[in-house]
SEVO-516598 format. One line per 2 residues: number of its first residue (from 1); their letters; for each residue x, y, z of N, C-alpha, C, CB. Coordinates in nm, 3 decimals, m for minus. Glycine has a CB too. Layout:
NUM = A = X Y Z X Y Z X Y Z X Y Z | ...
REM end
This chain:
1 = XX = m5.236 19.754 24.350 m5.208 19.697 24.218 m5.325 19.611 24.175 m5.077 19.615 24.220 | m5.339 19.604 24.041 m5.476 19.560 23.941 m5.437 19.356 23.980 m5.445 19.636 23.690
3 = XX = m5.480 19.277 24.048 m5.464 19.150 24.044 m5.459 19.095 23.832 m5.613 19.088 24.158 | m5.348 19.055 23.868 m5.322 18.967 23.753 m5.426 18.931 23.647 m5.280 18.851 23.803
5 = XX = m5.414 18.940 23.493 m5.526 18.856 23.413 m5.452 18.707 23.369 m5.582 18.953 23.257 | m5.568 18.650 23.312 m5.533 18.566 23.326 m5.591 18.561 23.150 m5.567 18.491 23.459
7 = XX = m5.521 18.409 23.040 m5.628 18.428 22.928 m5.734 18.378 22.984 m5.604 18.360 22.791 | m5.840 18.346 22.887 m6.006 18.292 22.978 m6.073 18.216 22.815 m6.157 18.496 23.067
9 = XX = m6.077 18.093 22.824 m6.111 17.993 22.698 m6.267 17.911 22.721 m5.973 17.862 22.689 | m6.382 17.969 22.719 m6.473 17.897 22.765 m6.578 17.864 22.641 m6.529 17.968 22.884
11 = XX = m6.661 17.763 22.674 m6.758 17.685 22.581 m6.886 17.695 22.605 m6.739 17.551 22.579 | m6.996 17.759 22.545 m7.169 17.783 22.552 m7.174 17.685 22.473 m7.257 17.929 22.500
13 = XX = m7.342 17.669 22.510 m7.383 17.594 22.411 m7.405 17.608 22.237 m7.479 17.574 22.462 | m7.368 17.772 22.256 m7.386 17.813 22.079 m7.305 17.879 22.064 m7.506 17.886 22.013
15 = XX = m7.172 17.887 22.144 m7.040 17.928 22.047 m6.950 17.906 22.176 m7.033 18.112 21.960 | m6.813 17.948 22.197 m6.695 18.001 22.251 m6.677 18.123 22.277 m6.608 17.977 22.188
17 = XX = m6.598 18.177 22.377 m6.588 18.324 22.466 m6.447 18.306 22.446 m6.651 18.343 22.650 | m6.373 18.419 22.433 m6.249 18.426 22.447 m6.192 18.556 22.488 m6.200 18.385 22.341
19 = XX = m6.104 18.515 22.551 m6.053 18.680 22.679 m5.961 18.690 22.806 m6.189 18.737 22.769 | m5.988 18.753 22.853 m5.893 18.748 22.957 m5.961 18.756 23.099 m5.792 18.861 22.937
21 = XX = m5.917 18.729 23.202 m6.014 18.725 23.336 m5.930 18.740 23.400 m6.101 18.612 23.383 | m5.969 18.863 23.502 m5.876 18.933 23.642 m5.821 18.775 23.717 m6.013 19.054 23.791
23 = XX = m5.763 18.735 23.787 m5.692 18.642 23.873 m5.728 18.688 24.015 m5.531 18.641 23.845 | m5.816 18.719 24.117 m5.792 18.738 24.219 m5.824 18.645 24.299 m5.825 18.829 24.242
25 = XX = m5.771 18.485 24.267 m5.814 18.372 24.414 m5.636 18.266 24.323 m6.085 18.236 24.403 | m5.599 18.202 24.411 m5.492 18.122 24.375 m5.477 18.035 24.235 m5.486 18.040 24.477
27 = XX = m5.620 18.009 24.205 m5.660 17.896 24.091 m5.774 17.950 24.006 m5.714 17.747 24.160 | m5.795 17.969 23.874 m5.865 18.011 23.776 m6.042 17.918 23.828 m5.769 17.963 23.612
29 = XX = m5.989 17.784 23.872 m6.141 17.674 23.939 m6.187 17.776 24.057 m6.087 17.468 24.033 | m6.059 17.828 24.129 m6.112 17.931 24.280 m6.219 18.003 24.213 m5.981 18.064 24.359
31 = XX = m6.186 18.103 24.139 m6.261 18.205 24.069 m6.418 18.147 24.022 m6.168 18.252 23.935 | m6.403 18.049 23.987 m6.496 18.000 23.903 m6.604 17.949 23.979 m6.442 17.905 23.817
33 = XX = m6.589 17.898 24.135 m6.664 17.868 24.223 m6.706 17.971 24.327 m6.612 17.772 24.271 | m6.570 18.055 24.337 m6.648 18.194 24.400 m6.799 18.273 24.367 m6.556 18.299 24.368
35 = XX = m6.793 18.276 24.252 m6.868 18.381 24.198 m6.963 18.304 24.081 m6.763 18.502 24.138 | m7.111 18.377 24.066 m7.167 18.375 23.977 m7.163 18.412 23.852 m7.221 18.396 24.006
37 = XX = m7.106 18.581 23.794 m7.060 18.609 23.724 m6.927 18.637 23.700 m7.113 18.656 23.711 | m6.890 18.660 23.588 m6.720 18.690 23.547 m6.744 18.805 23.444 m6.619 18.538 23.462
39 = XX = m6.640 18.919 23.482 m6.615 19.000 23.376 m6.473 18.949 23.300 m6.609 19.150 23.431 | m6.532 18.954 23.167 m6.430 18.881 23.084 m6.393 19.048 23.018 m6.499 18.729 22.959
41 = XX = m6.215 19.086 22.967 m6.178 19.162 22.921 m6.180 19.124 22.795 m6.089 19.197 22.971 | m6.172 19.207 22.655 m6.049 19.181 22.519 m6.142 19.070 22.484 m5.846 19.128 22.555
43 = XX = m6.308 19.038 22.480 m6.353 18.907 22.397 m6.380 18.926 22.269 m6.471 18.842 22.445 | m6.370 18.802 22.280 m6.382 18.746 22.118 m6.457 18.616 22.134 m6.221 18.712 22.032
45 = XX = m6.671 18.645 22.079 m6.760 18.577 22.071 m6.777 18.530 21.975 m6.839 18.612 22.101 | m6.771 18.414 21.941 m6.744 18.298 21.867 m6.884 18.228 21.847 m6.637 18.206 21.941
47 = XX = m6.988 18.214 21.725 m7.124 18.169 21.753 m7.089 18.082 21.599 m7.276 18.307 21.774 | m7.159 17.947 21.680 m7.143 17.790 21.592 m7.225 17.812 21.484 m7.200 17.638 21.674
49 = XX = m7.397 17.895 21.502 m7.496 17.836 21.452 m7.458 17.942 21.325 m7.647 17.830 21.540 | m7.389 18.090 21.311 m7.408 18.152 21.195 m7.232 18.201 21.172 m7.539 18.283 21.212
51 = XX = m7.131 18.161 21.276 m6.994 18.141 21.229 m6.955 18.322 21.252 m6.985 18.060 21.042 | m7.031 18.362 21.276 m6.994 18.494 21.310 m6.902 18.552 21.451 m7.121 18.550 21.312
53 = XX = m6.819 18.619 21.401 m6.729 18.673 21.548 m6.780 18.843 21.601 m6.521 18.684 21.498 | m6.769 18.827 21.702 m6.801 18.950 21.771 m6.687 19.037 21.865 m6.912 18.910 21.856
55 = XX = m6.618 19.107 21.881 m6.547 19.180 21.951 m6.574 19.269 22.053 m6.499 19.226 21.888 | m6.549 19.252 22.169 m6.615 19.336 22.275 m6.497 19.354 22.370 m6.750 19.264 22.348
57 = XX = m6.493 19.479 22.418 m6.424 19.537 22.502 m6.419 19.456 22.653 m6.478 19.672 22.503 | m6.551 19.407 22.706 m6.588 19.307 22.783 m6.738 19.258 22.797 m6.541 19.342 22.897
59 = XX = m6.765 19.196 22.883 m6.837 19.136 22.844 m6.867 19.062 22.983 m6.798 19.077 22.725 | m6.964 19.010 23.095 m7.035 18.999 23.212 m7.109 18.856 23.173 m7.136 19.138 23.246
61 = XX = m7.027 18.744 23.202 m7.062 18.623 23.170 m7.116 18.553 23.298 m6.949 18.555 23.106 | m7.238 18.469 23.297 m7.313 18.438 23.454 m7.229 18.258 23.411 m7.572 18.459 23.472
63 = XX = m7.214 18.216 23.543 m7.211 18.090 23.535 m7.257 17.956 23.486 m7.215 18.088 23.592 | m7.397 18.002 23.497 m7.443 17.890 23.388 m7.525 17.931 23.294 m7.512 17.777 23.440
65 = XX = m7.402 17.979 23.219 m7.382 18.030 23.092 m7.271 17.935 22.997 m7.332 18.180 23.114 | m7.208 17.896 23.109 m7.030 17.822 23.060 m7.049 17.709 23.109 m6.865 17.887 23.133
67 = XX = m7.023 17.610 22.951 m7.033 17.461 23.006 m6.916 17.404 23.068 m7.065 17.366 22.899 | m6.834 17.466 23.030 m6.667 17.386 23.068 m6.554 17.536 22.985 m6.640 17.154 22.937
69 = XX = m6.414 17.534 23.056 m6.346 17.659 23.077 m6.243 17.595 23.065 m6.361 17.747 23.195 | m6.107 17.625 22.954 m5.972 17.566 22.935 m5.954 17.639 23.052 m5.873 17.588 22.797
71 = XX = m5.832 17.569 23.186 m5.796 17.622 23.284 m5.666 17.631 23.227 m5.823 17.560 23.408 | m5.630 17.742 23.329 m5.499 17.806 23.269 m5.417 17.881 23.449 m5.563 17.968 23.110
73 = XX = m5.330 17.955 23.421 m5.238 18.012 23.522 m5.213 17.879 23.623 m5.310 18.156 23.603 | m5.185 17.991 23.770 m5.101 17.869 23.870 m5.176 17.756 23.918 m5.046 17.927 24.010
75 = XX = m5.103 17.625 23.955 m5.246 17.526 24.027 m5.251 17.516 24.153 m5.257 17.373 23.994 | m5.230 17.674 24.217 m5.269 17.684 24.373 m5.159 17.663 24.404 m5.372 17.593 24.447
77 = XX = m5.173 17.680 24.582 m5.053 17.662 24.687 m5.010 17.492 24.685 m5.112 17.716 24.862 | m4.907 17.482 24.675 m4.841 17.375 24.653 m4.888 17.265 24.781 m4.685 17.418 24.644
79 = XX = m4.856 17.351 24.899 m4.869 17.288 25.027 m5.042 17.274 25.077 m4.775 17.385 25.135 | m5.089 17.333 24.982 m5.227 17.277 25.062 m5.303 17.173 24.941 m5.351 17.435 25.114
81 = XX = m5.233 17.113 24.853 m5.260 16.974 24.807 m5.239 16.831 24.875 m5.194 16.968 24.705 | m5.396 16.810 24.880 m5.343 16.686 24.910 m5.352 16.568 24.780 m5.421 16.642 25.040
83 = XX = m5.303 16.416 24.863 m5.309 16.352 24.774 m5.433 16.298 24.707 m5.242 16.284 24.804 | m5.444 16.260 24.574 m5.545 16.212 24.576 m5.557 16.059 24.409 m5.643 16.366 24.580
85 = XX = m5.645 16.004 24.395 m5.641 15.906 24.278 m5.766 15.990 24.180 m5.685 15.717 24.334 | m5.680 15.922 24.055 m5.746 15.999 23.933 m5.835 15.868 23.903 m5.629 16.061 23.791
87 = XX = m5.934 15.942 23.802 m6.071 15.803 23.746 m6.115 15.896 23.637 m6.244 15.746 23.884 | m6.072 15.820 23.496 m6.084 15.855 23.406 m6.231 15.911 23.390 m6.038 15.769 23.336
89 = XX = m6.318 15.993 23.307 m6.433 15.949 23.342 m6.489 16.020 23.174 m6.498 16.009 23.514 | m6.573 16.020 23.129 m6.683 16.050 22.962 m6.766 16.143 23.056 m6.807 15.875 22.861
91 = XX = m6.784 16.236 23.030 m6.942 16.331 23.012 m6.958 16.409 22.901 m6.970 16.442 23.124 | m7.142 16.420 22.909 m7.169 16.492 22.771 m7.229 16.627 22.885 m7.308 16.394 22.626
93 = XX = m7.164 16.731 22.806 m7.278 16.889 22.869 m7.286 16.935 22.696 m7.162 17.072 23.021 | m7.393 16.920 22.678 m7.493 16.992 22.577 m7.408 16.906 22.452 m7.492 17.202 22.574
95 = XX = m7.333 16.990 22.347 m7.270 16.970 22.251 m7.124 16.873 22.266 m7.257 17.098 22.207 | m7.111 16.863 22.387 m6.988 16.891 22.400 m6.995 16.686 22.457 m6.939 17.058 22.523
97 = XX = m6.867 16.646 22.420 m6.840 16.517 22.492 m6.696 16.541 22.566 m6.837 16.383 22.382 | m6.678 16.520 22.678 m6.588 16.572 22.719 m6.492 16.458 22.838 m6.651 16.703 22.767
99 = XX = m6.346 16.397 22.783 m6.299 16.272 22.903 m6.164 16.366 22.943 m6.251 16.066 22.826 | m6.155 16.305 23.031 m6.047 16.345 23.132 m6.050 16.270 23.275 m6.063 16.500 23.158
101 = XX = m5.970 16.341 23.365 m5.940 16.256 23.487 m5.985 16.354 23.571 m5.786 16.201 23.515 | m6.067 16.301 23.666 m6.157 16.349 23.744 m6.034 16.285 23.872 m6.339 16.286 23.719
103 = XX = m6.002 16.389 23.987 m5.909 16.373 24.094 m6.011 16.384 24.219 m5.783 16.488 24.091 | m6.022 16.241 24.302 m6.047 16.242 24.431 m6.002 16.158 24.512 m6.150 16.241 24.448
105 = XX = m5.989 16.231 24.673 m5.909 16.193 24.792 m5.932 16.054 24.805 m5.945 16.269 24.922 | m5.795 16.016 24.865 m5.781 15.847 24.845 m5.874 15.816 24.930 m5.636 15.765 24.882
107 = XX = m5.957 15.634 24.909 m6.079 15.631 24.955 m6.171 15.676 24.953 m6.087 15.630 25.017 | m6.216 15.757 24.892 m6.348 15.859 24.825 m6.374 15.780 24.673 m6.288 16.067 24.793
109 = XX = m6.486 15.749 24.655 m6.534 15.715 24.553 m6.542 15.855 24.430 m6.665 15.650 24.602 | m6.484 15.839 24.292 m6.430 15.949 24.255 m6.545 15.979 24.191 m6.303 15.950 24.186
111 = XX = m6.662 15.904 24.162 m6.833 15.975 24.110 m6.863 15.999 24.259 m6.984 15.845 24.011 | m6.893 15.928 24.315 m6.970 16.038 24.416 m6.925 16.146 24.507 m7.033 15.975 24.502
113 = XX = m6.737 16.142 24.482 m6.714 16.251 24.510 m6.745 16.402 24.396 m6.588 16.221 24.546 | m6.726 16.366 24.303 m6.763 16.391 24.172 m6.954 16.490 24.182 m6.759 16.203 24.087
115 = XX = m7.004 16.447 24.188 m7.148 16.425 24.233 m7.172 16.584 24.328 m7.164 16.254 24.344 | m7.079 16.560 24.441 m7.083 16.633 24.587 m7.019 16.743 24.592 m7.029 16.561 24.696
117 = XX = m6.972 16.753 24.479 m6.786 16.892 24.468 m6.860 17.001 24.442 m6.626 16.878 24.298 | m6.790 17.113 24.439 m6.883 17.259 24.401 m6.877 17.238 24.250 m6.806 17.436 24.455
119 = XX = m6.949 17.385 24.198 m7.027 17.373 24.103 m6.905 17.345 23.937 m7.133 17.524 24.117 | m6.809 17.384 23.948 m6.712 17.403 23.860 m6.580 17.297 23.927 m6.682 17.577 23.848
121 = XX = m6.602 17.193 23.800 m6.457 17.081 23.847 m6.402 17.066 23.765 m6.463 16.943 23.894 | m6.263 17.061 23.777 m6.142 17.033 23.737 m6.124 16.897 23.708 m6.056 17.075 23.823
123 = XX = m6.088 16.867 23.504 m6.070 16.772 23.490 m5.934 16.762 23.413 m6.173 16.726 23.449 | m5.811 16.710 23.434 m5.714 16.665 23.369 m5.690 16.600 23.317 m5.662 16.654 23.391
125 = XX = m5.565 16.626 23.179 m5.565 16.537 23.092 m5.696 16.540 22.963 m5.562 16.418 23.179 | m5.759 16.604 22.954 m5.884 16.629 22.899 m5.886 16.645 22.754 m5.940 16.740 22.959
127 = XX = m5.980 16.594 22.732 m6.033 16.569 22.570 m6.174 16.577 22.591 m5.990 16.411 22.490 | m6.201 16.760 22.421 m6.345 16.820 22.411 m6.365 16.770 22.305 m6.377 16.970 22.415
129 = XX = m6.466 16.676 22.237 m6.481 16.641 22.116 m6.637 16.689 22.105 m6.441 16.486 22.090 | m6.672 16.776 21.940 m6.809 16.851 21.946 m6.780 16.843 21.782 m6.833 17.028 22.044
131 = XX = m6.911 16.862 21.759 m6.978 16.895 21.601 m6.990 17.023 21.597 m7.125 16.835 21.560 | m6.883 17.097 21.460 m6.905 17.265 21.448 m6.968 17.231 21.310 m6.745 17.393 21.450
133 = XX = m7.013 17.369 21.283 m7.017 17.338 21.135 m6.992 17.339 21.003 m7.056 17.346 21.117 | m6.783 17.344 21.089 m6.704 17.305 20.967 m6.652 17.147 20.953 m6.579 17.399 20.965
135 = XX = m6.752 17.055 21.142 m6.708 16.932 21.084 m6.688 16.897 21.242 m6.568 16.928 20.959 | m6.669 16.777 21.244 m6.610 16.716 21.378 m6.455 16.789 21.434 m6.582 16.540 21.343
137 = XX = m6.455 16.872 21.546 m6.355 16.928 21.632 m6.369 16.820 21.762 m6.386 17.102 21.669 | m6.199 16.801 21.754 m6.121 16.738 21.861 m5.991 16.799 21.926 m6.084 16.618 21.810
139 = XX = m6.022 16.851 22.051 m5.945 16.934 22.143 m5.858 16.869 22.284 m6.050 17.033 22.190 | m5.730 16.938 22.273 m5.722 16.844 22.395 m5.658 16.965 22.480 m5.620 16.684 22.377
141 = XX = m5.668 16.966 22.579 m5.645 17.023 22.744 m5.580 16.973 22.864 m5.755 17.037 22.802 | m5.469 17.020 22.902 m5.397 16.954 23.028 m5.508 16.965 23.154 m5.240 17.044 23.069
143 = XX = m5.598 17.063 23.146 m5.711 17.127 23.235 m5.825 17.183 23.176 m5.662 17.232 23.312 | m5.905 17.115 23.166 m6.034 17.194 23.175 m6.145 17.170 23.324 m6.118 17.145 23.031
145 = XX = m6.271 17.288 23.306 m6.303 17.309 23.433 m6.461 17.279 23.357 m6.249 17.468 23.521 | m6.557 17.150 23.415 m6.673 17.159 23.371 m6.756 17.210 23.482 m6.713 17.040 23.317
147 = XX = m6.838 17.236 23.436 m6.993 17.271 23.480 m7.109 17.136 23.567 m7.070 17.315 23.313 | m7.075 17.133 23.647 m7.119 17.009 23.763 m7.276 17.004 23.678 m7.124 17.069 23.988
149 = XX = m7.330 17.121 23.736 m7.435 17.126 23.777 m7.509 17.114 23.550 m7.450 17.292 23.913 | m7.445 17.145 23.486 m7.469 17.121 23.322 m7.443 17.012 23.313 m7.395 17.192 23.215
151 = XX = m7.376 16.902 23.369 m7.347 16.778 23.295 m7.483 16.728 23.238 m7.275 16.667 23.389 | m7.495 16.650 23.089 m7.624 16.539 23.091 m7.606 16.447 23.150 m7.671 16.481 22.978
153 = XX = m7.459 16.370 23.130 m7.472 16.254 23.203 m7.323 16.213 23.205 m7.575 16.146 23.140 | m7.287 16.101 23.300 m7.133 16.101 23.350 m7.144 15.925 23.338 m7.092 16.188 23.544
155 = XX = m7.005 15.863 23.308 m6.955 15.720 23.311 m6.809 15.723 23.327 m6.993 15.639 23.181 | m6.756 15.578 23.348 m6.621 15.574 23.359 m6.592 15.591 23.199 m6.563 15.435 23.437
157 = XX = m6.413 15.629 23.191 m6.360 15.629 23.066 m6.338 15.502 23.062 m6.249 15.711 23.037 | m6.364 15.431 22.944 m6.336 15.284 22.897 m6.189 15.236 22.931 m6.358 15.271 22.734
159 = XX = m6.193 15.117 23.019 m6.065 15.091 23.037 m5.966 15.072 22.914 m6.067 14.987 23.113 | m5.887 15.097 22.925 m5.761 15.087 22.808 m5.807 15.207 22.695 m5.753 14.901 22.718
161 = XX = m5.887 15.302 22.671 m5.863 15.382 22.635 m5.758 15.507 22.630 m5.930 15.380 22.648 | m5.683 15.530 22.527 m5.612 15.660 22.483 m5.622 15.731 22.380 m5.506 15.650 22.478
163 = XX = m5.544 15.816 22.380 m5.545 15.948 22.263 m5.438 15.936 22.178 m5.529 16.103 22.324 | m5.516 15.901 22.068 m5.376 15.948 21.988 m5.443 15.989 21.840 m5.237 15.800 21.971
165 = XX = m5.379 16.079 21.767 m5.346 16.153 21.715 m5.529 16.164 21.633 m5.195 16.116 21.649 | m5.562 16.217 21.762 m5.712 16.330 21.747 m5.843 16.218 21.746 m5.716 16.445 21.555
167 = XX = m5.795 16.096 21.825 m5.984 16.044 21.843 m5.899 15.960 21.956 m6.112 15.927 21.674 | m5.991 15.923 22.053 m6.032 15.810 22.143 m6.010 15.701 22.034 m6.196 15.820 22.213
169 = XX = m5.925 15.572 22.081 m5.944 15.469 22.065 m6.001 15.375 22.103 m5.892 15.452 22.059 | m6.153 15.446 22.124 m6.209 15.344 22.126 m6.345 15.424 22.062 m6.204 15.265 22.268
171 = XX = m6.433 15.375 22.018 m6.548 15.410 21.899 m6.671 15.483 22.034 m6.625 15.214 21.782 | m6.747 15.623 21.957 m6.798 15.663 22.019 m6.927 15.639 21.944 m6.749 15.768 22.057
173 = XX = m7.062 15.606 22.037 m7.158 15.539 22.026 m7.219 15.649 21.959 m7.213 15.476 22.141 | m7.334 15.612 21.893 m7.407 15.755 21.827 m7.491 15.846 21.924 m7.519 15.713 21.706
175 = XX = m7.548 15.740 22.037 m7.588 15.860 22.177 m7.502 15.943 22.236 m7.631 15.801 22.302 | m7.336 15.905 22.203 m7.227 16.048 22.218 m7.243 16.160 22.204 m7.135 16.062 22.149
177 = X = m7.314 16.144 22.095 m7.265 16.289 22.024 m7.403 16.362 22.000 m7.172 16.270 21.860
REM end
């Protein structure tokens, strides 16, 4: 039997991919660290700079190609989680400003575990805020999966910061964006 698809929501630096991706490891992050490339099924290429869509049957996407990936399907074997503390954290990869909760094992410092993890990490709770050019887009994600090795640069999320209804409350500096 054909292993499961999965949908597949990812971010370049000059547009969005959209599609579906075979499932063959427990977690959509498994996949994503396995392998260099991904065959994406059913896309739909999405380009910022001239707004044009493209349709392709599939399509052979390399890893760092994709700055960050809405995660989606199961979140692995139940029993081989362990525990761990969340740390809010801000990064920018290319266009993109991107907060969420970065998860590492208790007593592990969660940047330099952060720092040390494979190439594709899992951030929860997540908020993508980017300039298209129909205007400021603000996205939010129970999971997204960034690109370690693309980040520009990483900080804590401002204490007492939240979300509500489509910005950070708290003001983003003009080197944000």
């Amino acid at each position: 039997a054909a292993p499961p698809e999965l949908e597949f929501f990812a971010y370049g630096e000059d547009g969005r991919l959209s599609g579906r991706i075979r499932l063959d490891a427990s977690r959509i992050s498994d996949i994503l660290n396995a392998y260099d490339e991904y065959l994406l099924l059913d896309v739909l290429a999405t380009s910022y700079t001239d707004r044009t869509e493209l349709r392709l049957p599939e399509i052979l996407v390399r890893r760092d190609e994709l700055l960050l990936v809405h995660a989606s399907g199961p979140r692995g074997d139940e029993k081989l989680r362990m525990r761990t503390v969340e740390r809010g954290m801000t990064m920018k990869l290319g266009r993109y400003l991107v907060s969420g909760n970065v998860h590492a094992p208790r007593g592990v410092d969660p940047f330099i575990d952060f720092r040390h993890r494979r190439e594709m990490v899992p951030l929860t709770d997540a908020v993508i805020e980017f300039n298209s050019p129909d205007g400021p887009i603000f996205e939010v994600a129970d999971t997204v999966v960034v690109n370690r090795t693309l980040v520009d640069w990483v900080r804590p999320l401002e204490a007492g910061a939240t979300w509500a209804e489509g910005v950070y409350a708290r003001p983003l500096r003009p080197a944000d964006r």
